[in-house]
C-alpha positions as CSV (number, residue, x, y, z in Angstrom):
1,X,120.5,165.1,123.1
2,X,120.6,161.9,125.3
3,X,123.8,158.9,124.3
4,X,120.4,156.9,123.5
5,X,118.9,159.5,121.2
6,X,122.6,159.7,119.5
7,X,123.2,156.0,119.1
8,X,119.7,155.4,117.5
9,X,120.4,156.2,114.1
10,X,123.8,154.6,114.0
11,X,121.0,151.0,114.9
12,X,118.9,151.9,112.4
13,X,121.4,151.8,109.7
14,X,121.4,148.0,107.3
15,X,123.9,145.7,107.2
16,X,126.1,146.1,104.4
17,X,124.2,144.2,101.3
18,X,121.1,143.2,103.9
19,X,119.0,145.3,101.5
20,X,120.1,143.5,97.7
21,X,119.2,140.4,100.1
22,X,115.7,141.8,101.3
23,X,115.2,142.9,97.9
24,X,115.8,139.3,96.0
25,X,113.6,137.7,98.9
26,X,110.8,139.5,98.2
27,X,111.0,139.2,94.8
28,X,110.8,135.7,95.0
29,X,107.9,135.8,97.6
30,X,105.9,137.9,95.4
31,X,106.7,135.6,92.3
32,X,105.3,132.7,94.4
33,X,102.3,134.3,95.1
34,X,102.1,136.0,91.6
35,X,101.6,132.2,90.3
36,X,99.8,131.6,93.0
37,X,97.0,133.9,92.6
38,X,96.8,133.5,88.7
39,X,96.1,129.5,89.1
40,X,93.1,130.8,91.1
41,X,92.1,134.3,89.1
42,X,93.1,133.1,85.8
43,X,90.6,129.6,85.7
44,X,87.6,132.3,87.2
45,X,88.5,134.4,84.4
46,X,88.2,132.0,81.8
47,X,85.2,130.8,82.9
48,X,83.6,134.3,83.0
49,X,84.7,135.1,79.3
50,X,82.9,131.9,78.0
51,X,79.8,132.8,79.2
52,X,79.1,135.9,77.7
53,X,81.2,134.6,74.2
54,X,79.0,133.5,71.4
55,X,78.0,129.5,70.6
56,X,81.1,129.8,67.7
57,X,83.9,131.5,69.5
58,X,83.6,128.4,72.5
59,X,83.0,125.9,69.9
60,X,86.2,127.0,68.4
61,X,88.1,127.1,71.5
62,X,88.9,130.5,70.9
63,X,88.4,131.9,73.9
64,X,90.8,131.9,76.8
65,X,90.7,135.3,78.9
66,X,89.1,137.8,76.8
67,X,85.8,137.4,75.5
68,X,84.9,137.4,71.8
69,X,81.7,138.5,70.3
70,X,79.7,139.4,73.8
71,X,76.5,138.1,74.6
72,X,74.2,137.2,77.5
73,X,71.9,134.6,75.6
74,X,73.1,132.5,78.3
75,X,72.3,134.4,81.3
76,X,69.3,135.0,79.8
77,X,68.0,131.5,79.3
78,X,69.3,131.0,83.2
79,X,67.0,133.7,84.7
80,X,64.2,132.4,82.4
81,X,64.3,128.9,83.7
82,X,62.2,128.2,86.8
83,X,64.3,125.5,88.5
84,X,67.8,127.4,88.3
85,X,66.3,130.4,90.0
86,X,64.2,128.6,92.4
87,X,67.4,126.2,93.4
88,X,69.8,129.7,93.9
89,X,67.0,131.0,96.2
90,X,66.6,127.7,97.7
91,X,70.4,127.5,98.2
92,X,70.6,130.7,99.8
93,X,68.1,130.5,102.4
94,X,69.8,127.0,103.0
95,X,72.8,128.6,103.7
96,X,71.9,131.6,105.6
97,X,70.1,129.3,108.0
98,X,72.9,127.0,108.3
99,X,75.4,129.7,108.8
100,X,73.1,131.0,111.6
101,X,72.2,127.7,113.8
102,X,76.4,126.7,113.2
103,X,77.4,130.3,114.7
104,X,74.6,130.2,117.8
105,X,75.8,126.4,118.2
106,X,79.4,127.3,118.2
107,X,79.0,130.2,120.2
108,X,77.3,128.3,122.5
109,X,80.0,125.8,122.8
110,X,83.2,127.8,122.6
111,X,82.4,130.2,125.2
112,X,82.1,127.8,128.1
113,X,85.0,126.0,127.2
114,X,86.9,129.0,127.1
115,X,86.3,129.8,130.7
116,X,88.7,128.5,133.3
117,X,85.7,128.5,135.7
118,X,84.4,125.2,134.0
119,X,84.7,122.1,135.9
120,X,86.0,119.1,133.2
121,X,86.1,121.8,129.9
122,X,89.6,119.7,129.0
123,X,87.4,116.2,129.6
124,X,84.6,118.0,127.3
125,X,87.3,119.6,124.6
126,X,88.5,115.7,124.5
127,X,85.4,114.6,123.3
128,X,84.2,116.7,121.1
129,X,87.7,116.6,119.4
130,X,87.4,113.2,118.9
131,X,84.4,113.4,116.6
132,X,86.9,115.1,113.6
133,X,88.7,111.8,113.3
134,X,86.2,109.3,113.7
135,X,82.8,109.0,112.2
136,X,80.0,105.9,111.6
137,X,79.8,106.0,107.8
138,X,77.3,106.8,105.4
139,X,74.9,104.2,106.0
140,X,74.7,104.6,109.3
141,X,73.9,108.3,109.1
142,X,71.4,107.6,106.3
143,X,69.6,105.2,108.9
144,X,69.7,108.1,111.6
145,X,68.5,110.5,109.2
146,X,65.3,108.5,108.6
147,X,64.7,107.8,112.0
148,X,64.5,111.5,112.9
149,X,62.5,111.9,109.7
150,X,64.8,114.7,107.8
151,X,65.1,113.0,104.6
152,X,64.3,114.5,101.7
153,X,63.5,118.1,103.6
154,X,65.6,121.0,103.9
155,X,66.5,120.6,107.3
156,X,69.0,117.3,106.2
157,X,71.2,120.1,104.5
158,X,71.1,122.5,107.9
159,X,71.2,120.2,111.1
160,X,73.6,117.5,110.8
161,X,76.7,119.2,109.7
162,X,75.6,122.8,112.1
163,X,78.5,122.0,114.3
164,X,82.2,122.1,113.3
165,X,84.4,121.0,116.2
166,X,87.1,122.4,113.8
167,X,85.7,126.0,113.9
168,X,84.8,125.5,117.4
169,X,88.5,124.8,118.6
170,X,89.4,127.7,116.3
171,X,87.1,129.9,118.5
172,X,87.8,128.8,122.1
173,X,91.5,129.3,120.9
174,X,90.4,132.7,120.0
175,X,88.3,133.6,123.1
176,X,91.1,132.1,125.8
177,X,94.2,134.1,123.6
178,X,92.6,137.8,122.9
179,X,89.8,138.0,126.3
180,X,91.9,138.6,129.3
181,X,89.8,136.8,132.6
182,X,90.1,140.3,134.2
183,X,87.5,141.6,131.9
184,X,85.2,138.7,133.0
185,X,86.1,139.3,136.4
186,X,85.4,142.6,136.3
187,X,82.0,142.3,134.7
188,X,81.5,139.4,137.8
189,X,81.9,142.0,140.0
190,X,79.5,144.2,139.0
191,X,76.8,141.4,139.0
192,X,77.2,140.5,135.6
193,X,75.7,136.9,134.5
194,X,77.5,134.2,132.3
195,X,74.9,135.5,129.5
196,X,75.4,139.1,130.3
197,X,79.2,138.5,129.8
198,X,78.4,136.5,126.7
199,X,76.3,139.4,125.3
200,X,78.6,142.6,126.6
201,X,82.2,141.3,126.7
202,X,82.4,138.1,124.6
203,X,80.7,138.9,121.6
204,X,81.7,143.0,121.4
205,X,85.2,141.7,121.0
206,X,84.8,138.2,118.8
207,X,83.9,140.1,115.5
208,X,86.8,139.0,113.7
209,X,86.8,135.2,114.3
210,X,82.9,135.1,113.9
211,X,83.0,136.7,110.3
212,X,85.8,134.7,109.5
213,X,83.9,131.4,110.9
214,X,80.7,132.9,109.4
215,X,82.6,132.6,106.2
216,X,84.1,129.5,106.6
217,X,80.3,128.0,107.0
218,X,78.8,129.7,104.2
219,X,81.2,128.8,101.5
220,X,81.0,125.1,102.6
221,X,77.5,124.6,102.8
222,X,77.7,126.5,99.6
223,X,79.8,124.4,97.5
224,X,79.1,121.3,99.4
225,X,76.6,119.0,97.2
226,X,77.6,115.2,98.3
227,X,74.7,115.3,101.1
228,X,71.9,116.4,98.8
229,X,73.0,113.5,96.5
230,X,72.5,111.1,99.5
231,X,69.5,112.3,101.2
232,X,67.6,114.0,98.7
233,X,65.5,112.9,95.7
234,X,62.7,115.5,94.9
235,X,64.1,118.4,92.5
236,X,62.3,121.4,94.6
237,X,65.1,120.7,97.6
238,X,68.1,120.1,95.3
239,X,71.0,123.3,95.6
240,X,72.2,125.0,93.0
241,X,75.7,123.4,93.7
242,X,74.0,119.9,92.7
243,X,72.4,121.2,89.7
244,X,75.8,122.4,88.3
245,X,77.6,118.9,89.7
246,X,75.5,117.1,87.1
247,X,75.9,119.9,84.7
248,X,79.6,119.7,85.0
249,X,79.9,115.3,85.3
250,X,77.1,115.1,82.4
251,X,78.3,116.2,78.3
252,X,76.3,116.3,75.3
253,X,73.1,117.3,75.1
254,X,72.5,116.3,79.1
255,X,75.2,118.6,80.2
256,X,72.1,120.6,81.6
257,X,68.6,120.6,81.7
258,X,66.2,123.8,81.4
259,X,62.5,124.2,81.3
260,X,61.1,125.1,77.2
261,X,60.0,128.2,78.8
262,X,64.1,129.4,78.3
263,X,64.4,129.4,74.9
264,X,67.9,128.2,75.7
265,X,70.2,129.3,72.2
266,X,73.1,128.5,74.3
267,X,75.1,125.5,73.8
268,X,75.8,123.5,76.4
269,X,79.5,124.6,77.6
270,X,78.3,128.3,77.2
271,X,75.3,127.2,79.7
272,X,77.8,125.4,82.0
273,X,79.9,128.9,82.6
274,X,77.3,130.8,82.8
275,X,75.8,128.6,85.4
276,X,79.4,128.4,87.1
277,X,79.2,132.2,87.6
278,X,75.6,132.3,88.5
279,X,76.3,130.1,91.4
280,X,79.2,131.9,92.2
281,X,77.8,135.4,92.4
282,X,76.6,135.3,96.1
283,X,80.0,134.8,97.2
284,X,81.5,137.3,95.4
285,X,78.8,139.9,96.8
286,X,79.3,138.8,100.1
287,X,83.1,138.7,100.9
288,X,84.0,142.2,100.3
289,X,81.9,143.4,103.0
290,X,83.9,140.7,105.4
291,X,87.5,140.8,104.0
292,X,88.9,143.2,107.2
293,X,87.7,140.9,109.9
294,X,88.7,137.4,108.0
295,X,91.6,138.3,107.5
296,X,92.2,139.5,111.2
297,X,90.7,136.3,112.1
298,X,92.8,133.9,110.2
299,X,95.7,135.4,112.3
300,X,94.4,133.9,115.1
301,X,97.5,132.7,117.4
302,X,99.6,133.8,114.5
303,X,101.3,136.7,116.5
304,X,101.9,136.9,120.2
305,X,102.7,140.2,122.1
């Protein structure tokens, strides 16, 4: 047995009391994020126990995490109604195409300015980083957007906000820290293109950051509703996320609006969480499948090594 092998133990023991401090720490840091998490799961919960209550248990404000006398009358009338179903369809092809073109375009964008090889990238990075603190406004957006003749069509809600500068920065960051140049190098050498090395190299090894960017765009264009309110009039292009906006801003008897082919028994608030959770379903399917890379991608820079 080596001196090292013998003194190894002996630097593995704890500090007197280090471990009733490592103890109280992380009881604190799991109290945080105890109340933490329940601000976020307990709302969800709540919401999801008044729509499948009954009319008289949510009129009574009876019902806070557990439901009371179970029903789906609500998610009935929902699934009945034309216009909910045909806006969540609507709202999902919106997004998957949005989530596409803002990948390709970010792709596209963070790659080159990655590279050392590029001529001006810093000039280029300047620019495009100037576009997340200044804008033109509304109104002159709403006059562009009629020029190129986009109002009131689908494409209003894909093209203009395709390209995040935030989640492109987030990339490039990604690409210059975790891609060493030798691989690129490397692949030069055996006749590789810039697209070949895009394809082969780049993209093999960016899976984490693009499902974690992937995510990032879908749950914004999901829940985002202000440019549909702006741009669009005719029902047949309005999301589900404006639908429920006026669901949730409107009361009474205007709290939402379904076709008489629903046979809505539901009151309103009922209708209103079970519309919540309707809109919120997609989501819920989705991020399982992508929880392992966004959570390696959020780490981006986090840890060096």
């Amino acid at each position: 047995m080596s001196v090292n092998d013998a003194r190894e133990p002996m630097l593995r023991q704890p500090r007197p009391g280090s471990l009733n401090r490592a103890r109280l720490s992380d009881f604190v840091i799991s109290a945080v994020i105890l109340i933490l998490c329940a601000t976020c799961i307990l709302p969800f919960f709540h919401i999801a126990s008044k729509s499948v209550s009954s009319n008289t248990a949510v009129l009574a404000k009876s019902v806070y995490l557990l439901p009371k006398q179970i029903n789906f009358d609500a998610y009935a009338s929902i699934f009945r109604d034309g216009q909910l179903t045909h806006s969540m369809l609507y709202s999902i092809l919106v997004t998957f195409l949005f989530t596409v073109i803002g990948m390709t375009v970010t792709i596209c964008a963070a790659y080159p300015l990655s590279r050392s090889v590029l001529a001006g990238r810093r000039v280029f990075t300047t620019i495009i980083l100037f576009t997340l603190y200044f804008s033109a406004g509304l109104i002159p957006e709403y006059l562009l957007y009629s020029r190129l003749g986009i109002i009131n069509s689908m494409w209003v809600l894909v093209l203009p906000l395709a390209f995040s500068p935030y989640n492109m920065l987030i990339m490039r960051t990604y690409l210059e820290t975790t891609i060493p140049e030798s691989l690129y190098e490397a692949a030069y050498l055996d006749g590789a293109s810039h697209y070949q090395m895009l394809a082969r190299v780049t993209l093999p090894l960016s899976k984490p950051i693009m499902a974690t960017l992937s995510l990032f765009y879908a749950v914004g264009r999901w829940n985002a509703y202000a440019d549909a309110r702006y741009f669009i009039t005719r029902k047949a292009l309005q999301p589900i996320q404006y639908l429920l906006s006026n669901m949730v801003l409107n009361s009474g008897s205007d709290a939402i609006s379904l076709s008489e082919g629903a046979a809505v028994t539901s009151t309103p608030e009922v209708l209103q969480a079970a519309t919540v959770m309707f809109a919120t379903l997609p989501i819920l399917l989705i991020y399982p499948f992508i929880q392992k890379h966004f959570v390696k991608g959020v780490m981006v820079g986090a840890v060096k090594g």
